[in-house]
C-alpha positions in Angstrom: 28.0 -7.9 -7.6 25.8 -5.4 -9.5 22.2 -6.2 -10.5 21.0 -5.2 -13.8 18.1 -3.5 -15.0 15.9 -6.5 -15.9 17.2 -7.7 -12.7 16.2 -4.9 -10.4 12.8 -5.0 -12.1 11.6 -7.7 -11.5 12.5 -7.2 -7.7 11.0 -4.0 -7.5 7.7 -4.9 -9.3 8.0 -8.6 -7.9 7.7 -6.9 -4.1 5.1 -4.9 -4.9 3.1 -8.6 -6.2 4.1 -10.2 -3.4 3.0 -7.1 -1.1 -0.5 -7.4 -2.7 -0.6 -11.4 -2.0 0.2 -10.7 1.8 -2.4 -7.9 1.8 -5.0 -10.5 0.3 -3.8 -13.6 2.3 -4.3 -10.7 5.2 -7.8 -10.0 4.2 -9.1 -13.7 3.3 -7.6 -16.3 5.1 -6.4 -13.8 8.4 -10.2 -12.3 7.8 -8.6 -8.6 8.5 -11.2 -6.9 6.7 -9.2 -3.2 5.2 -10.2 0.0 6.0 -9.9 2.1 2.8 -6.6 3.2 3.8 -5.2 -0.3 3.2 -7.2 -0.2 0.1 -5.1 3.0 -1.0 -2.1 1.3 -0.1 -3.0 -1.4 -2.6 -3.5 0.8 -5.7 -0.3 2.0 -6.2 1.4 -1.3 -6.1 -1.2 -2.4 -8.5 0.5 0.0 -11.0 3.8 -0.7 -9.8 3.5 -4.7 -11.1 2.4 -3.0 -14.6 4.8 -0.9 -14.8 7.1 -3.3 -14.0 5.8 -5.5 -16.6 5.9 -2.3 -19.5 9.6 -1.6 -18.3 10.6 -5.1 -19.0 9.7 -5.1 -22.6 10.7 -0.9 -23.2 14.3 0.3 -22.4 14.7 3.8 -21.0 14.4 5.6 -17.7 10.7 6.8 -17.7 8.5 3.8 -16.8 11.4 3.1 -14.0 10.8 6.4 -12.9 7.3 6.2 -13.1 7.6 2.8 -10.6 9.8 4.3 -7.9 6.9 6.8 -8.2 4.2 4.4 -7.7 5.9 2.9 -4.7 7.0 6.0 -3.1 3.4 7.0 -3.4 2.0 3.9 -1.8 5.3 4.5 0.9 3.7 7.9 1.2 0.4 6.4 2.0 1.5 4.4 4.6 3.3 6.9 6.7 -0.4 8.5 6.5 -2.1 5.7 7.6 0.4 5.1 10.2 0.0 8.6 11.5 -3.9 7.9 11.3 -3.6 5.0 13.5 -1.2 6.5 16.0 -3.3 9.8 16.3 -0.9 11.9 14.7 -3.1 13.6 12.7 -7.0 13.1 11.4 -7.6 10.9 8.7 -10.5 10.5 6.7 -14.2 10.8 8.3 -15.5 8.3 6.7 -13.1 5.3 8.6 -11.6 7.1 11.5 -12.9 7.9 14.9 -13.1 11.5 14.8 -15.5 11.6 11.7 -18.9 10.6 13.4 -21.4 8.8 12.0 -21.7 11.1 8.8 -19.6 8.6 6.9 -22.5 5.9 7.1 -25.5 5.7 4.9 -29.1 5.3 6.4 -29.2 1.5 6.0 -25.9 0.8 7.1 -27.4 2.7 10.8 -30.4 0.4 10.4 -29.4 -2.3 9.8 -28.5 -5.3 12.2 -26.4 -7.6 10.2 -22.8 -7.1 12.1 -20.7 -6.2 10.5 -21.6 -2.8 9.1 -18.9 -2.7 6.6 -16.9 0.0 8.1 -13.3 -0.9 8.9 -11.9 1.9 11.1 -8.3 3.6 9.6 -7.3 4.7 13.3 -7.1 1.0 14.5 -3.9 -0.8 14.4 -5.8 -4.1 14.2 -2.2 -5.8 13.8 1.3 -5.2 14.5 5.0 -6.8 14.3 8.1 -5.5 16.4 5.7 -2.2 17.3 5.1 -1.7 13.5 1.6 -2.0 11.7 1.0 -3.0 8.1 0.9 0.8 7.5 4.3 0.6 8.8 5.6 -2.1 7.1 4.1 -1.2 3.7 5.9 2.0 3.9 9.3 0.6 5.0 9.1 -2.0 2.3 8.0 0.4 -0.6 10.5 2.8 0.1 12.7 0.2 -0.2 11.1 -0.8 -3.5 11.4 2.8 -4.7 15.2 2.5 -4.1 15.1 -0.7 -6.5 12.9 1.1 -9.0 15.7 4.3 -8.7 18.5 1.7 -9.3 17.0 0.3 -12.3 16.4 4.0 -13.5 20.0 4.6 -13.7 21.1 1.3 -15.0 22.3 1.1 -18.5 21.9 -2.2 -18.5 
């Protein structure tokens, strides 16, 4: 059995959708606050649910192209993040450990409402079968990016 273009669409742009509701559900009802990794993670699969909505009503290759794009960005993201949470590399001073206290303005030092705000990239504050929703969201949008790459070469 083949899928179509319309087909593989929908899937692709549908995961990334259903990727942002986990991330939400994650963030409101599992009260994981994000870091603002997670909320880079987010943008590109914001993008990838309108390009997937463009590429239903236009034919061609490009806006497919454009949403493999998208999700191999936000793939690319994630293997960041992860890397930032394993201690692979630095991430961004402003959420990980290594950046001090520069990333944090004069009231947030003063001030004693807990929390401050600042959600740490370099903590794994969840994981499943040793992977953390870095992990995961860059497993599944490389995955997606193979839909979106499918649906760039179908015809139909």
């Amino acid at each position: 059995m083949t899928l179509n273009r319309p087909t593989l669409i929908i899937l692709a742009a549908g995961g990334s959708a259903a990727m942002l509701i986990g991330a939400l559900l994650f963030q409101y009802v599992g009260e994981m606050a994000p870091c603002k990794l997670c909320y880079w993670q987010r943008y590109p699969h914001v993008a990838a649910v309108v390009i997937g909505v463009l590429a239903l009503m236009v034919a061609g290759r490009g806006l497919p192209l454009l949403g493999a794009l998208a999700a191999g960005s936000t793939g690319g993201i994630g293997v960041y993040h992860t890397g930032v949470e394993r201690g692979w590399w630095e991430g961004p001073t402003s959420c990980s450990g290594s950046g001090g206290l520069g990333g944090l303005s004069g009231g947030d030092l003063l001030s004693l409402d807990a929390p401050t705000g600042v959600v740490m990239c370099d903590e794994v504050p969840w994981e499943m079968l040793s992977l953390s929703m870095a992990s995961w969201n860059a497993v599944i949008s490389f995955g997606l990016m193979g839909l979106w790459l499918l649906a760039a070469r179908s015809r139909v």
